[in-house]
Each structure stands twice: as structure tokens, then as C-alpha cells.
C-alpha positions as CSV (number, residue, x, y, z in Angstrom):
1,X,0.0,0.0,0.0
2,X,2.6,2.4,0.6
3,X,5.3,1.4,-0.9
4,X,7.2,4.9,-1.3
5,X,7.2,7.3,1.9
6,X,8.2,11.0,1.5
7,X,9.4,12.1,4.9
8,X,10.6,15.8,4.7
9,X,13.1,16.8,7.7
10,X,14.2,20.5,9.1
11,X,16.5,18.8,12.1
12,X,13.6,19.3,14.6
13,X,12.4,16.4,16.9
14,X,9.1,16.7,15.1
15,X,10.4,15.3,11.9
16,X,12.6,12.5,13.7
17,X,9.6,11.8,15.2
18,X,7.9,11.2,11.6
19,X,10.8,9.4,10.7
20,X,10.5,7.1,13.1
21,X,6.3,6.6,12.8
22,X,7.3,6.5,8.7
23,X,9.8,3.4,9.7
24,X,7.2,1.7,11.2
25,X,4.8,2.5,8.9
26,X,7.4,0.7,5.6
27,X,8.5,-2.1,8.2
28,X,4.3,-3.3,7.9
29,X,4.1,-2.4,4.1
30,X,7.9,-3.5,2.8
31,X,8.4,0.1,1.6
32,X,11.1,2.4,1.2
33,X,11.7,6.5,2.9
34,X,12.7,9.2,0.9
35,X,14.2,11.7,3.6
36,X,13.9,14.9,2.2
37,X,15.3,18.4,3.4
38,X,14.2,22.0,2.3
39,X,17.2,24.5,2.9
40,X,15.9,27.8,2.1
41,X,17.5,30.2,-0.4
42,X,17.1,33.8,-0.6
43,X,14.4,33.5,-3.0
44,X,12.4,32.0,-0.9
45,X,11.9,34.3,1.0
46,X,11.7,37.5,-0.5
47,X,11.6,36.5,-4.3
48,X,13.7,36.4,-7.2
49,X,13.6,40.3,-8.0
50,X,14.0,41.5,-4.2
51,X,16.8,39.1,-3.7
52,X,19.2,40.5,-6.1
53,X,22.8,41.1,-4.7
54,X,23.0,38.5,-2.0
55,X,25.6,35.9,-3.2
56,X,24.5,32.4,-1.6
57,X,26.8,29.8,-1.1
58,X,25.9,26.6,-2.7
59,X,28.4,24.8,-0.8
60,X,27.6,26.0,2.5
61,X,23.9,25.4,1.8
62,X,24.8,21.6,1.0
63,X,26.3,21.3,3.8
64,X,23.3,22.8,6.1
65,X,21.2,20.3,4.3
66,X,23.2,17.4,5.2
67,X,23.9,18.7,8.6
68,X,20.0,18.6,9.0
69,X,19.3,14.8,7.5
70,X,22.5,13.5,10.0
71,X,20.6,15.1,12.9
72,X,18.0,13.3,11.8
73,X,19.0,10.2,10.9
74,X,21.5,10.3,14.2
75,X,21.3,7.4,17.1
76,X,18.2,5.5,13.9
77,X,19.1,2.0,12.8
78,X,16.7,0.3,10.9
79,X,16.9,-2.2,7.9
80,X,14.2,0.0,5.8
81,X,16.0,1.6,2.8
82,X,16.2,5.4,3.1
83,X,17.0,7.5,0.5
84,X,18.4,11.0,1.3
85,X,17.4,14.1,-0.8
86,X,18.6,18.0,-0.5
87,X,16.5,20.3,-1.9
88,X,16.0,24.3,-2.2
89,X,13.8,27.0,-2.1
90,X,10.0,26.7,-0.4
91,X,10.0,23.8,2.0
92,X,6.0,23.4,0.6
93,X,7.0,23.6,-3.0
94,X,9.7,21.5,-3.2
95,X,7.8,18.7,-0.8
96,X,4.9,18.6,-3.4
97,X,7.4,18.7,-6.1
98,X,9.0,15.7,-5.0
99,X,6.8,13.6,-4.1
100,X,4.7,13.9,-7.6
101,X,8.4,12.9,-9.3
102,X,9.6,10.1,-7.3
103,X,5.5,9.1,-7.3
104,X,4.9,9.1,-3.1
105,X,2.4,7.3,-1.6
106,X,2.3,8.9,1.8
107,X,3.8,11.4,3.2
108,X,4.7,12.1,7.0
109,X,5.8,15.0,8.7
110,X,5.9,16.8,11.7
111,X,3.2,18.8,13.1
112,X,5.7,21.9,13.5
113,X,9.0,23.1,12.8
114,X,11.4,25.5,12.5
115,X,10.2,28.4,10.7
116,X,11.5,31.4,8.9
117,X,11.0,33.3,12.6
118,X,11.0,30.5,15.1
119,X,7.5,30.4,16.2
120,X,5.4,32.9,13.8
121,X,5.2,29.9,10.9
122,X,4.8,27.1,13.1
123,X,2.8,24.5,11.6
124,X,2.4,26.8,7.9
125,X,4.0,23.9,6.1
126,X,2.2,21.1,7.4
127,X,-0.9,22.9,7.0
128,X,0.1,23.5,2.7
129,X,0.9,20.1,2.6
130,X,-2.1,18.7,4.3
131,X,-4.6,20.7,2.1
132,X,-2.7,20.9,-1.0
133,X,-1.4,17.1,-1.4
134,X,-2.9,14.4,-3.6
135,X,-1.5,11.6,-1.7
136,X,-2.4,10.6,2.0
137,X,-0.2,12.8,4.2
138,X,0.6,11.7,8.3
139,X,0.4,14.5,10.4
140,X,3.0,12.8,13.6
141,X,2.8,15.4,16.6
């Protein structure tokens, strides 16, 4: 049933929390994680036009999104194959954009995380992904 589990991280306990429900979930269905993380870009925030000027460091923003999966994936053994993904731009945009290409069937996340200004967008993602996804999304608190 679902095979192919999309489980978007930002380093908080919330999404190790939904890493850990989404092992459970492919240990019962013989399925596989994709661990995805979102590091934001400039753009993201204020827009291609208004970001003009500031020089962003691919490297450096690699390296913030592997920092974030080995948080997450830190002190987890399992025997469920998880497949690690670094993306940028809108955490929302890129987690629907990933899981129509690698064809998700579910997809779990935490119920907050941490936001552009820790605590004003807490929760804005989940709540995009929730109304906005065509597959089955897991809401882990």
C-alpha cells in the first residue's frame, strides 16, 4: 500500500519523530523512505527580483542540508532503505514537487518546525501540505 514514503526533515524532533512513525509505517508495508530536506534560499523568502545582490553559497547550503538529514538520521538503525534528498527553495513547493516525481504514496511529517522566525510559521508547512497534497499525508505530533 505504501510502498514509497516521503518524509521531509528541518532537524527538529518533530520530523525524527515522523521518521520514526514512517519506519514503522514501511517495516508493515515492505516500503522504502525518501528523507527529504528544504534549505531555504534567498528567494524563498523575499523573491527572485527583491533578492538580487545577496551571493548564496551553494556549498555552504549543501552542507546545512546534510547537517539537517545526520541530525536526523542520528542514534536510527533500521533495515528500511532510506534514500536521502537536498533540496532548495519553499520547503512546501519543493515537498509537493518531490513527491509527484519520485511518485509518493504517503507522506509524513511533523506537526511543526522551525520556521523562517521561530515560532510565527509554526505549523504553515504542514498545513500547505495537508490541504494541498494528492496523496495521503501523516500528520506525527
Amino acid at each position: 500500500m505504501y510502498k514509497k514514503i516521503l518524509v521531509p526533515t528541518d532537524a527538529s524532533d518533530f520530523s525524527k519523530r515522523a521518521l520514526l512513525e514512517a519506519i514503522g509505517i514501511a517495516h508493515m508495508t515492505d516500503g522504502e523512505i525518501i528523507l527529504l530536506n528544504i534549505t531555504h534560499s534567498p528567494d524563498s523568502y523575499w523573491g527572485y527580483t527583491a533578492s538580487y545582490g545577496i551571493n548564496v553559497n551553494q556549498d555552504a547550503l549543501e552542507q546545512l542540508g546534510k547537517m539537517a538529514i545526520d541530525i536526523t538520521l542520528a542514534d536510527i538503525t533500521t533495515d528500511v532503505e532510506i534514500k536521502t534528498m537536498i533540496r532548495y527553495g519553499s520547503p512546501s513547493l519543493q515537498i509537493m514537487d518531490v513527491a509527484t516525481e519520485e511518485d509518493v504514496d504517503l507522506i509524513v511529517m511533523g506537526s511543526h518546525g522551525r520556521g523562517f522566525v521561530s515560532g510565527a510559521l509554526i505549523g504553515s508547512v504542514s498545513q500547505k501540505i495537508l490541504h494541498n497534497s494528492k496523496c495521503p499525508v501523516l500528520i506525527v505530533k
